[in-house]
N, C-alpha and C positions, 0 to 999 in steps of 0.2 A: 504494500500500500504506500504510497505518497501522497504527501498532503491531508487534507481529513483532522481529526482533532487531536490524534497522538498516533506516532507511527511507532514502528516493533521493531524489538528488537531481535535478531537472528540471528543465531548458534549455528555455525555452519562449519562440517568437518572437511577439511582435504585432505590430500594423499599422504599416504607416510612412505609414498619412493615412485609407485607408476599410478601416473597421471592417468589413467584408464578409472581409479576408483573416484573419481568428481564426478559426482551422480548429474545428471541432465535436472534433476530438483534443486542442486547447490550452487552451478552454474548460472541456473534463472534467477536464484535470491540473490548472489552477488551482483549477478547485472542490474538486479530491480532494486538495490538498496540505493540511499543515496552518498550514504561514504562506508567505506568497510575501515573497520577497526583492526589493524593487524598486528602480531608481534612483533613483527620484522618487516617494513614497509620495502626492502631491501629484497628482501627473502623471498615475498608473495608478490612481487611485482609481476617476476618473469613467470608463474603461475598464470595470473590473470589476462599478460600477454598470449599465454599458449592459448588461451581460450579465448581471446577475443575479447575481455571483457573491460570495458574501460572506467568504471565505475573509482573515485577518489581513494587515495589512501590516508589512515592516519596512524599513527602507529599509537598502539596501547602495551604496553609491557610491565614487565614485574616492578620497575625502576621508575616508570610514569604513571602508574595506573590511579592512582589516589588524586593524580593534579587533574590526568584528562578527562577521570568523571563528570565533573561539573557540564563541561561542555558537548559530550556526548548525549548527557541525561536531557539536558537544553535542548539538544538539537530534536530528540526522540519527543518531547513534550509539543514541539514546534509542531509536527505533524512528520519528519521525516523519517526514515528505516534506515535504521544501522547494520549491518553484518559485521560480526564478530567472529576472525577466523585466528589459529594460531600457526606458527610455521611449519607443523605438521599432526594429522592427527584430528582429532576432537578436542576443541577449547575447556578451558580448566581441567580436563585433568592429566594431570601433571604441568600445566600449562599455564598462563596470566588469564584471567576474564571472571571470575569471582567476585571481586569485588562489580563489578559493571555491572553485573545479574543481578547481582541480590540485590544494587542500588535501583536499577529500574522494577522490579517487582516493588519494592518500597514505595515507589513513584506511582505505582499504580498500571507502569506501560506492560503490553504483552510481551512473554520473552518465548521464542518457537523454536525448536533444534530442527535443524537440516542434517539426519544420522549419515553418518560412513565412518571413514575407517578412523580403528583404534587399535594400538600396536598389541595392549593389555590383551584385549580381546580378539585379534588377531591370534596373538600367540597362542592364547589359552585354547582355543578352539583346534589347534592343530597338533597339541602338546600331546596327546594321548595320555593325560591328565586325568584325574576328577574334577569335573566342570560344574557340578551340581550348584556346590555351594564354596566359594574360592572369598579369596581374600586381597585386594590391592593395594601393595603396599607404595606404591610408586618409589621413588629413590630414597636409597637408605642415606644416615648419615653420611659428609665425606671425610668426616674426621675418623679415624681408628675407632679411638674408646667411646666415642659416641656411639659407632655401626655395630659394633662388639654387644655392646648393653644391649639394642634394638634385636638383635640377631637372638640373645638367650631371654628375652623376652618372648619372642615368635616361636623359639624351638617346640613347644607344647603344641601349637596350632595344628588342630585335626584337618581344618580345610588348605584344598590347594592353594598356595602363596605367588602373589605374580608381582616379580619387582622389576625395577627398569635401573638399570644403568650405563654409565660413562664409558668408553672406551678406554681411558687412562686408570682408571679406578679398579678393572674387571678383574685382572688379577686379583687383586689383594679382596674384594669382594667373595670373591669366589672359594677360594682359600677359609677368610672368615666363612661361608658358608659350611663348607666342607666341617669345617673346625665346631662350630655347633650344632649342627642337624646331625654331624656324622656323614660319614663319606659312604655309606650304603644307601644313603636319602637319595628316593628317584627324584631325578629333575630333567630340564632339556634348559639349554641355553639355546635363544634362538635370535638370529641376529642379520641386520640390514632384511627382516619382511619386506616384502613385495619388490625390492630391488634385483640389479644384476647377480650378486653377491648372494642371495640367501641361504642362509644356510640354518640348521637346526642339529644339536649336538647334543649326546649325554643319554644315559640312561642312569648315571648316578653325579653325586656331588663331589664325588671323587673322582670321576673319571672327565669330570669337566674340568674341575680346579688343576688337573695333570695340563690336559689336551689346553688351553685356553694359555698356560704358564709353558708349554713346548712349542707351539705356533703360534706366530706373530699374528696370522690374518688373522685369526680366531679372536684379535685384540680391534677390529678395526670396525667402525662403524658405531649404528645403534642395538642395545642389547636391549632382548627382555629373558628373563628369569622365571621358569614355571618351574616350582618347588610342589612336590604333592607333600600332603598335611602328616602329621605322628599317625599311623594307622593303630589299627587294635592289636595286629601282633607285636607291634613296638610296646604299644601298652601292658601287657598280660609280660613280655620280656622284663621291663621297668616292675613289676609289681612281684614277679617273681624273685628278679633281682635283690629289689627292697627286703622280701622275704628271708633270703638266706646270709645277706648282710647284717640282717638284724639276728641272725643265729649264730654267726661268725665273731658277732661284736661280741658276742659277751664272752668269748676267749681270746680275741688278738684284737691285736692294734687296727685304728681306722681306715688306714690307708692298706695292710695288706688283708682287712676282712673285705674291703672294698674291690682291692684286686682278683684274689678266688671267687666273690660274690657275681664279678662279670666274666669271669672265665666262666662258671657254672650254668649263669644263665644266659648268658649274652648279650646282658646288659651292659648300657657306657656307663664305665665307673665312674667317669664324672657328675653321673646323676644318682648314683646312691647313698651319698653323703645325706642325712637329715630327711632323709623319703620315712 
């Protein structure tokens, strides 16, 4: 809509690598908006050029977003239509445009998604995962002892986990991985979707934290991370564990009633301390 008594706002996904997933739906809302909101006015240029689409830029990012609300909201009040896209993907998540939303619902103006691609969801759907009921954790910490803590707070989580990370970071990610889930934990690392590159790796967190730390490409692009959740035989391992821990303790020391405790059952010794 243009013009009228207050125009909408539009949540509109692009490609996360081939240009083929710009639905014929999200092409028409950028064309019909009257300025799109982008993260990277830089980035989404040569997009809108692919398609013909000549419609204004303005850029909204994680670093402006608080100043250029004012004036988006204004504009949206005026009667006109904004599109809100990010440099790849579906807006907010993991992305800038949160604040913009939830300030034009405030205002009163419609906010409408235009769906397509999501790398989360992408991934998750081709991981050969449990996709029932999953978990999105978007980018972990980039500091160590920050990702560390995050990491053995999630280790418990039954539902599949899907996290995104940095190229520079994936090692030592991965590693932490490995290092609290356990290097048996199924995962895939899956990385550059929909690109020339694609590829999809892993049947464990050990066997990706090796492969990912031996091959350079395996470091190169965008990643996502599908982690399946603690299953029930991890559980009933952990409980049995705890069981004979606790019968061990009352004649040896903690640490080597801990270590026969997970020899027996199979459990990670480093979760039989205080079970």
């Amino acid at each position: 809509m243009k013009g009228g008594s207050a125009g909408k706002l539009w949540v509109v996904a692009t490609p996360i690598g081939n240009l083929g997933d710009l639905s014929p739906r999200a092409q028409q809302a950028l064309r019909d908006a009257n300025v799109i909101a982008a993260e990277d006015t830089r980035h989404s240029r040569p997009l809108l050029q692919h398609f013909g689409i000549a419609t204004s830029l303005t850029a909204l990012h994680e670093h402006n977003e608080r100043v250029a609300l004012a004036s988006l909201i204004a504009r949206l009040q005026a009667g006109e239509d904004v599109a809100l896209i990010s440099d790849a993907g579906t807006p907010l998540i993991s992305d800038p445009g949160f604040r913009l939303v939830r300030a034009a619902r405030e205002a009163g103006i419609d906010v409408a998604p235009v769906p397509g691609a999501c790398a989360a969801i992408a991934a998750l759907s081709v991981a050969g995962l449990p996709s029932d009921r999953f978990v999105f954790e978007g980018f972990l910490p980039a500091k160590a002892p920050a990702r560390r803590e995050r990491l053995r707070e999630l280790a418990d989580e039954a539902r599949t986990l899907v996290i995104y990370e940095s190229s520079h970071r994936i090692v030592e990610c991965c590693a932490d991985l490995r290092n609290a889930f356990g290097a048996e934990r199924e995962a895939r690392l899956l990385r550059e979707l929909t690109k020339l590159h694609e590829t999809c790796i892993g049947m464990t967190l050990g066997e990706i934290a090796a492969r990912v730390a031996d091959d350079p490409e395996q470091r190169l692009g965008e990643c996502v991370l599908v982690i399946a959740g603690r299953g029930e035989e991890a559980d009933a391992k952990l409980a049995e564990g705890r069981r004979v821990y606790a019968l061990l303790r009352a004649e040896l020391a903690p640490a080597q009633a801990a270590k026969l405790a997970a020899a027996i059952s199979g459990a990670p010794r480093k979760d039989l301390y205080g079970g």
